[in-house]
N, C-alpha and C positions, 0 to 999 in steps of 0.2 A: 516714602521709599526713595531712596535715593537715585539720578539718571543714571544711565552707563553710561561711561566714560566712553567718548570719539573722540576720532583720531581727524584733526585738521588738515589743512594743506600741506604747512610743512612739518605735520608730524609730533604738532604737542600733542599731548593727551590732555582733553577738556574735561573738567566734572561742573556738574550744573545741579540744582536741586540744594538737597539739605546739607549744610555748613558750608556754601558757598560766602556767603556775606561774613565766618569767622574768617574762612582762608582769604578771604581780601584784606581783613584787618591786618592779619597775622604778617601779610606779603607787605604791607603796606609800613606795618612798626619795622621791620628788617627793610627794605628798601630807601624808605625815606630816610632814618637813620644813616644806614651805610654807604647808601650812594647820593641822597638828596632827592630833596623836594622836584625841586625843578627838572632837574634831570632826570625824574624815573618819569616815565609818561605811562598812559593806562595801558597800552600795548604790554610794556614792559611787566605790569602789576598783572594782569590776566593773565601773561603766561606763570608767573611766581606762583599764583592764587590758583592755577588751570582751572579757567574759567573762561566762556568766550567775551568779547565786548561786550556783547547783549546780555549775559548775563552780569555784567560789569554795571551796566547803566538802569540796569532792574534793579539793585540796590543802593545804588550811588548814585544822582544824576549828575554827577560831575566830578572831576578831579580835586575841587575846593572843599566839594560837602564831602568828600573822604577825608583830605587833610583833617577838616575840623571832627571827624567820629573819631581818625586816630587820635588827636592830641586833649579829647575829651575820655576816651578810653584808656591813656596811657596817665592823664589825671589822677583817673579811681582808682587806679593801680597802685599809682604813686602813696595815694591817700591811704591805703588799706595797709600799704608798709610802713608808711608813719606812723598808723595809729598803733600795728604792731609792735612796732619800734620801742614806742612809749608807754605803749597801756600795758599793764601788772608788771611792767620791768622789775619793778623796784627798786627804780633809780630815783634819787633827792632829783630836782628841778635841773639844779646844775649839773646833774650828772647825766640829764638827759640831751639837755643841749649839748653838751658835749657826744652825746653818742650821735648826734646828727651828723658831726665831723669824722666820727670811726666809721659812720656806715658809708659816707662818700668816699673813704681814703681808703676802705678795706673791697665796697661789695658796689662801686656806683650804679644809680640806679637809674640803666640805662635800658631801652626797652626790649633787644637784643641779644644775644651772646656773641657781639662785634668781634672781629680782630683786632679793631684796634677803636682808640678813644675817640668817640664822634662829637663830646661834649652833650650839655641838656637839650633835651629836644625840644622844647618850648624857644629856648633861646635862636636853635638852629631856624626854628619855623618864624621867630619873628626877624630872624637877617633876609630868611629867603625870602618873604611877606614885603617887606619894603614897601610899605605903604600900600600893596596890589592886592591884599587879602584882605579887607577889613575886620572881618569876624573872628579872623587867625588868627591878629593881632591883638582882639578884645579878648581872645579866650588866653593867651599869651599872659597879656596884662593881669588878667583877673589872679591866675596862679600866681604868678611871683606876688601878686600886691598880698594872697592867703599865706602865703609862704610865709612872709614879712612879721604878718602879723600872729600866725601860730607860733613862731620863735618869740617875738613880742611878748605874749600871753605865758611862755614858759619863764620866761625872764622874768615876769611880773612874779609870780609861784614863787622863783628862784628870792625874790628882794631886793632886785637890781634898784638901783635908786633912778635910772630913766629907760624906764623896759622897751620904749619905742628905740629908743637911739642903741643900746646894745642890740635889741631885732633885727636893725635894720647894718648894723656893723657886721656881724654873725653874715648876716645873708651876703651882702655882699664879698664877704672871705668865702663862701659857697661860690659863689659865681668866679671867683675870679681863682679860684683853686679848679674849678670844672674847666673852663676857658682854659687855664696854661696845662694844665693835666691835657687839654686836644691837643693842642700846639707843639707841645713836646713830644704824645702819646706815650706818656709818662704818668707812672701815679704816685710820683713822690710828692707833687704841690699838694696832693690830700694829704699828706701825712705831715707836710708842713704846716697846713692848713689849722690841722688838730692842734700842735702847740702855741699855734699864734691862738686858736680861740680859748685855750685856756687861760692865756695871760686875761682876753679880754674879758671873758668872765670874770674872773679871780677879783681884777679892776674896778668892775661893774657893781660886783657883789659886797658889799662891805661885812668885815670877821665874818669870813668862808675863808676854809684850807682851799688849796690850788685845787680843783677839780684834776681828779688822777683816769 
């Protein structure tokens, strides 16, 4: 059963007990996104979460091992819309890679429903990381290197004649389409995005029509 909710010094209202450890996540993918790692402190995420500290550090014993459940959280997430993305689409290879550049340019997939463009959160946590998170950094690393290599592996399907070297062109038109879509808070670089990676497909792929 869940606690009753009290009322603090200055008047949050605290819940404690069952779904405390979601609303922390929850507070935690919307804060760190929107306003940053560094700069949300736990204060800030327990009022978000209404939770007190104590209950902050019953499930978290730190602000680090939070980073890492969120961007281990927002991983699966990620994964589970990929797999949706591609699995019974009934899309040929190439027309799946390409739907990787519609879903950035149309629905990006950010943890959110932001005002505005905060970029990937992997990438944002390995700038704020700078070498001070080790583990942030290896969980950082691991995604982009699966990322890399899922695109790779479609390429392969597809009959690119060098599936690593288009995987890793592809990704990096992701990254750098995510990046200037912050920069601007614009989502025209996705949609840019999308006809530079058809050429590179198209290139990649030998007697394939243009991926439409």
């Amino acid at each position: 059963m869940e606690k009753k909710q009290t009322t603090g010094a200055t008047g949050t209202r605290r819940r404690g007990g069952r779904g405390a450890r979601e609303r922390i996540l929850k507070a935690a993918a919307e804060l760190f996104y929107e306003e940053g790692i560094h700069a949300t402190g736990v204060a800030r995420l327990a009022e978000k979460a209404e939770v007190s500290s104590r209950t902050f550090y019953q499930h978290f014993p730190s602000k680090n091992a939070l980073v890492e459940e969120y961007l281990k959280t927002f991983d699966e997430q990620i994964s589970r819309n990929f797999d949706e993305l591609l699995n019974g689409s009934g899309l040929s290879p190439q027309e799946q890679l390409l739907s990787v550049f519609n879903k950035v340019a149309e629905d990006p997939m950010t943890p959110s429903a932001a005002s505005v463009m905060r970029g990937c959160p992997f990438h944002n946590a390995a700038v704020e990381a700078a070498g001070s998170m080790p583990d942030v950094t290896g969980l950082v690393q691991r995604y982009k290197q699966r990322f890399v290599e899922r695109l790779a592996d479609i390429a392969a399907e597809a009959g690119a004649q060098d599936p690593q070297h288009l995987g890793w062109q592809l990704a990096v038109l992701v990254e750098g389409a995510t990046a200037l879509s912050t920069s601007l808070d614009s989502d025209r670089p996705g949609h840019a995005a999308v006809e530079a990676a058809r050429v590179l497909i198209h290139n990649a792929v030998p007697s394939t029509p243009t991926p439409r």
